[in-house]
Each structure stands twice: as C-alpha cells, then as structure tokens.
N, C-alpha and C positions, 0 to 999 in steps of 0.2 A: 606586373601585368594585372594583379589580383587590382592594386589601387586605380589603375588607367579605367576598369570599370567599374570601377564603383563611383569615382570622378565624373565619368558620362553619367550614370544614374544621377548622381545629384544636381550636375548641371543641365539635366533635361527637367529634375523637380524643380528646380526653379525658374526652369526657362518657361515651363508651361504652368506655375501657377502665380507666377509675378502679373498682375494687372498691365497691359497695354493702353495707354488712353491713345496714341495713335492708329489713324487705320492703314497706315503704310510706312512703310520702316524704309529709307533710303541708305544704298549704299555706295560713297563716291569717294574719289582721288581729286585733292586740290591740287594745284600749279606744283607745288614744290613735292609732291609725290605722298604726302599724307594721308591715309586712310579714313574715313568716318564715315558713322554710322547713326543716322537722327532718325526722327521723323519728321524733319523740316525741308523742305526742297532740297537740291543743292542748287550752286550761282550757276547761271547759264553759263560759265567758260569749264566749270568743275566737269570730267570723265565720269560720268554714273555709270555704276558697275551692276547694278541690282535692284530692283526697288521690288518689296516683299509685302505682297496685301494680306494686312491682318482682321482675322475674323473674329470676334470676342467669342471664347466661347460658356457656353452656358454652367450654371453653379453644377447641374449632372455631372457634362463630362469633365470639368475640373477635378471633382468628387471622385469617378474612375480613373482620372490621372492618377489621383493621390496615390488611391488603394490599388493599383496596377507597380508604383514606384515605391510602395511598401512591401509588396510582395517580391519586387524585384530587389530591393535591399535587402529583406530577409532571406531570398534564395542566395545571394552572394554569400550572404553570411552563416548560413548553413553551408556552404561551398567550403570557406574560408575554416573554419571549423573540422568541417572532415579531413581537408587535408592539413589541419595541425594537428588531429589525433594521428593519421598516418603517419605523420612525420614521427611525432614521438614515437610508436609504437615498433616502426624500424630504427631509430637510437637508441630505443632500450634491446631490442634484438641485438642490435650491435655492439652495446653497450655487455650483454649478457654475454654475445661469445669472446669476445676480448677477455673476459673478467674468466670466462674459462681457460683462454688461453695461457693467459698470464698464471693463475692456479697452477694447471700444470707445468707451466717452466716451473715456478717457484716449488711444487714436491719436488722434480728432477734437481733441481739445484740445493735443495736438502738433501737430498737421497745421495750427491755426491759429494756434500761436504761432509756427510755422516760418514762416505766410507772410507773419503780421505785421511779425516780425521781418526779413523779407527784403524786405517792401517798404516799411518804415519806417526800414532801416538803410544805406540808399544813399549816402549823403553825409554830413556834419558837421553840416547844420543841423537833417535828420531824425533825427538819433540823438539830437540834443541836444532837440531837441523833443518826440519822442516816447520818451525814454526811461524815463521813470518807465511809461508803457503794456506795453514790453515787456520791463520785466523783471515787471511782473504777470500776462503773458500765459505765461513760461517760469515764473512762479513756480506759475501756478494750471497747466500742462500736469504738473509734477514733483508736485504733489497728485494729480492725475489718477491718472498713473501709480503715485504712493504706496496708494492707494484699491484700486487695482486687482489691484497688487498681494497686498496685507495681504484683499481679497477671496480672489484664488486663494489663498494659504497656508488660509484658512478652507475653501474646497473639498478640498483638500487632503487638512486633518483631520478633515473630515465624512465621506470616503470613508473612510477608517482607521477612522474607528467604526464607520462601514457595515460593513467587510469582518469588523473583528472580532466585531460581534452576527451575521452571520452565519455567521462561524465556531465560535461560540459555538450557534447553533442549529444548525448540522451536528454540536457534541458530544453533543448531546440527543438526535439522531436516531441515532447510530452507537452 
C-alpha cells in the first residue's frame, strides 16, 4: 500500500511536468479492439473514447507542481519512517519479553537440575542409577540457558534497530 502511493506521486510528477507539444490527447479503439492514445485524430471508422484538451501550463505552476510533489514525497516518507521505528520498537518489546521468558524457564530449569542432581547424586548406587537422568536434566538446563540466551542477544539487536529508525526519524525532523 505504502508503494501504490508513492507510485501515484511519481506518476503524477511526471505526468504534470513532462512537456505536451499537443493540444489534445486522443483516446480511441481500432477495428480489432486496440487501445491508443495520440495526439493525432483517430480514422473516421476508429470508436473514440475520449479526446482530453490540453492547456500548457505556465513555468509557475510547473514550479508549484514540483514543490507540492516534493513535499508530498517527503511526507510519505516521514510516513514510511515512523512506521518503521514503530515497528522496530515493538520487535524489540517483543524481542525483550521473550528473552525474559526464555530467562526464566532457563533459572527453573537449573534450579531443577541442581536439585535433581543433588538429591540423586548422594552415594555410588544413585549416581550410577540415575545417571543417564542427570546428565539430561544438566543437558536440557545448558539448552535452557542457550535459548535464553541467543533470545537476549535478539533483544538486543531489535533495540539497535529501534534506536536507529528512530534516529533516523529525528533526521527527518531536524
């Protein structure tokens, strides 16, 4: 949607500052169903659909064309801008409670391989019994914490985008 107008802006910049040397634009369907669009008559059997009187207009309002479709690009693009800090600024929010959540599974999930491990590793016949248990219990606490991680590092760099589209929208504004 963003591009659809900014498309219409440009092709109104150039529809209104491209030179017309005719003063009427035809617009007709030949025999075989063809479209065209000249400034030359069409043939007396051609369907004219339109025929558009052009008025040259003066170096002024060319001049306020311009600066009306420059101010009109530049407000898209302060548009465009704000909401790309937006966006970032809720990724890094999202980014940041995720990276909390993940945190707290990952203590929980130390906190139960600490006590597994401590109260399955009291003697020679619990370790040897339960040891295939706790090294999956340290092995999935070290995921945890990997998660958590490789989470905060993505908060991280969702705030660095943040900070930069919005530094980036404070250049637009100054």
């Amino acid at each position: 949607m963003k591009f659809f107008g900014l498309g219409l802006i440009i092709i109104f910049f150039f529809a209104t500052t491209g030179p017309l040397s005719a003063d009427k634009v035809y617009t007709w369907t030949d025999k075989d169903g063809n479209l065209h669009i000249t400034d030359q008559p069409p043939p007396k059997s051609a369907k004219v659909r339109n025929v558009i009187k052009y008025k040259p207009k003066s170096e002024k309002e060319i001049l306020e064309n311009q600066r009306q479709q420059r101010m009109w690009i530049n407000a898209a693009e302060r548009k465009r801008k704000l909401e790309d800090a937006q966006n970032a600024e809720l990724e890094a929010q999202k980014a940041a409670e995720e990276a909390k959540i993940k945190r707290s599974k990952a203590d929980a999930a130390v906190k139960e391989a600490k006590e597994y491990i401590d109260t399955h590793d009291r003697n020679q016949y619990m370790r040897r019994a339960h040891k295939y248990e706790m090294k999956k219990k340290a092995s999935e606490a070290e995921a945890a914490v990997d998660q958590a991680n490789a989470a905060a590092e993505k908060a991280r760099k969702a705030a660095e985008k943040a900070k930069r589209a919005e530094e980036g929208l404070n250049d637009i504004h100054n």
